[in-house]
C-alpha positions in Angstrom: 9.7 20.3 -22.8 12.0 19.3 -19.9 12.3 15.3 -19.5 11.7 14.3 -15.7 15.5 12.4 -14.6 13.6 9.1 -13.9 12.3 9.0 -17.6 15.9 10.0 -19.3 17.0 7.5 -16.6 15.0 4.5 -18.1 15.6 6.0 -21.9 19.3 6.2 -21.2 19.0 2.3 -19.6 16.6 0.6 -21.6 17.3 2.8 -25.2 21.1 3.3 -25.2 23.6 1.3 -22.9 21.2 -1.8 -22.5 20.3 -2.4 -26.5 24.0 -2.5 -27.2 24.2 -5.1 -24.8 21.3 -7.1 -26.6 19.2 -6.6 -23.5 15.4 -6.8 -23.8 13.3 -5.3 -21.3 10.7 -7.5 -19.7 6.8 -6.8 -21.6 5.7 -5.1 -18.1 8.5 -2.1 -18.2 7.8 0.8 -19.9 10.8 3.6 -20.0 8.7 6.0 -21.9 5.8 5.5 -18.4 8.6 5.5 -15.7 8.7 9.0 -14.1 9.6 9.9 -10.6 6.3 8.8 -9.3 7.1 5.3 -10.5 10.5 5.1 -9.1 10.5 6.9 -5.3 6.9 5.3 -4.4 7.9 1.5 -5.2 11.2 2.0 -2.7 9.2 3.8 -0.1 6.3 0.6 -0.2 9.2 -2.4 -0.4 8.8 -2.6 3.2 5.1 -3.6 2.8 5.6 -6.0 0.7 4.9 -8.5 2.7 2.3 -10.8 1.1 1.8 -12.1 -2.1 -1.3 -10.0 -3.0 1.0 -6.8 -2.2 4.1 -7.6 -4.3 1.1 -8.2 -6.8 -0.4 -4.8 -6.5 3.1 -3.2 -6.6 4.2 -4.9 -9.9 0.9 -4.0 -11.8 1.8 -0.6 -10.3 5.7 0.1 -10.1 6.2 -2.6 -12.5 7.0 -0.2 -15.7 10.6 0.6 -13.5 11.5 -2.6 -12.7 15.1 -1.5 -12.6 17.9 -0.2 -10.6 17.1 0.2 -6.9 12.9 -0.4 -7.6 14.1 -3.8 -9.2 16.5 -5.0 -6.3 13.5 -4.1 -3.9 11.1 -6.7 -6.1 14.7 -9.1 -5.6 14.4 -9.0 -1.7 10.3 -9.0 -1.1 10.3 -12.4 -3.5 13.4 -13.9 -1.8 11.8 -13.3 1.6 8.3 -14.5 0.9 9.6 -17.4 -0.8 12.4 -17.7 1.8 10.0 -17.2 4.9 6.6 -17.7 4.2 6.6 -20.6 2.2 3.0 -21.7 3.4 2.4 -19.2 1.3 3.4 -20.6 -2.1 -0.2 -21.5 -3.1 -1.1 -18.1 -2.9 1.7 -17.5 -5.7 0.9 -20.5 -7.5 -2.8 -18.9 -8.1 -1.8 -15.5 -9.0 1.0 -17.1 -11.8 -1.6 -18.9 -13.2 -4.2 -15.9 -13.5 -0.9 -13.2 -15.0 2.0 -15.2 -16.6 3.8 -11.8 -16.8 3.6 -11.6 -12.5 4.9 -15.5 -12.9 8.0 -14.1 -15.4 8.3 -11.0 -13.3 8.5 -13.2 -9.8 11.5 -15.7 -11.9 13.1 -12.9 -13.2 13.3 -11.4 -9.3 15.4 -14.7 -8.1 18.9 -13.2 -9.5 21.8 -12.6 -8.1 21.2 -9.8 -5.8 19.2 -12.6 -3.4 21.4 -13.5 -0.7 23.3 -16.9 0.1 20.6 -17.9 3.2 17.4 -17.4 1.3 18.2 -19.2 -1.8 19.2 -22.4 0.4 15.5 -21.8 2.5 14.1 -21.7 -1.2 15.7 -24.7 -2.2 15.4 -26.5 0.8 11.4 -25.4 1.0 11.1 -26.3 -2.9 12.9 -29.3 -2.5 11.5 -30.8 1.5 8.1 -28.5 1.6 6.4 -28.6 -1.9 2.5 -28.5 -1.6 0.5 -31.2 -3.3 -0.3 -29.8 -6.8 3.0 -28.0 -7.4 5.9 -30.0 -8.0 6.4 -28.3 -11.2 6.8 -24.3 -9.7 9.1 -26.5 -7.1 11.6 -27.9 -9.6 11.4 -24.2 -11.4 12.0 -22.7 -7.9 14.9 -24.9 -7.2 16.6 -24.7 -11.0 16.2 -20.9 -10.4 17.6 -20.1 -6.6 20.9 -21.4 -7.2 23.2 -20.6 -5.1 25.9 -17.9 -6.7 28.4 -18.8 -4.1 
């Protein structure tokens, strides 16, 4: 039986180089589901991303690859909606309370690949622009989107 690349891919990451870094894999990845299918499609729909529902849709979907070059695209659809449509937040705020793993999944996507600009628009939105209801995911927001430079 010949192993698609994207599978040995994940097994290499997530069963080799990664344990012996103690690295633990999210719940949501799978490396034994990740196949080609899971890897090319998320990168080709980044660019839709645009709303909270959608990056929703995409992790229940792509989110058994949430690695590599799929991963960095989650990175820069939750830095911009967070970043640039902050009216939005509520929408976020409703979805993290119905899946926990989508809340873990959207913390885990504020690392360091998110650029300089859009963790200061987070912070500054968490900090001047919190809606009533959710000064909690604010103070999360603005412990998480720290600056790296």
């Amino acid at each position: 039986m010949r192993i698609p690349a994207a599978v040995m891919s994940c097994v290499l990451i997530y069963g080799g180089v990664a344990a012996a870094q103690g690295y633990k894999a999210p719940p949501w990845v799978s490396a034994s589901r990740c196949s080609a299918k899971y890897t090319d499609e998320p990168e080709k729909a980044v660019d839709y991303l645009k709303d909270w529902a959608a990056l929703y849709r995409a992790f229940r979907l792509y989110g058994i690859c949430d690695d590599g070059s799929v991963a960095e695209g989650f990175s820069d659809a939750v830095a911009k909606l967070l970043a640039n449509q902050w009216q939005t937040l509520p929408e976020l705020a409703k979805l993290a309370r119905s899946d926990r793993q989508f809340e873990q999944f959207v913390f885990r996507h504020l690392d360091e690949t998110v650029n300089q600009e859009d963790d200061l628009a987070i912070i500054g939105n968490a900090q001047k622009r919190c809606p009533d209801g959710l000064a909690a995911l604010c103070r999360r927001l603005v412990a998480k989107a720290k600056p790296s430079n």
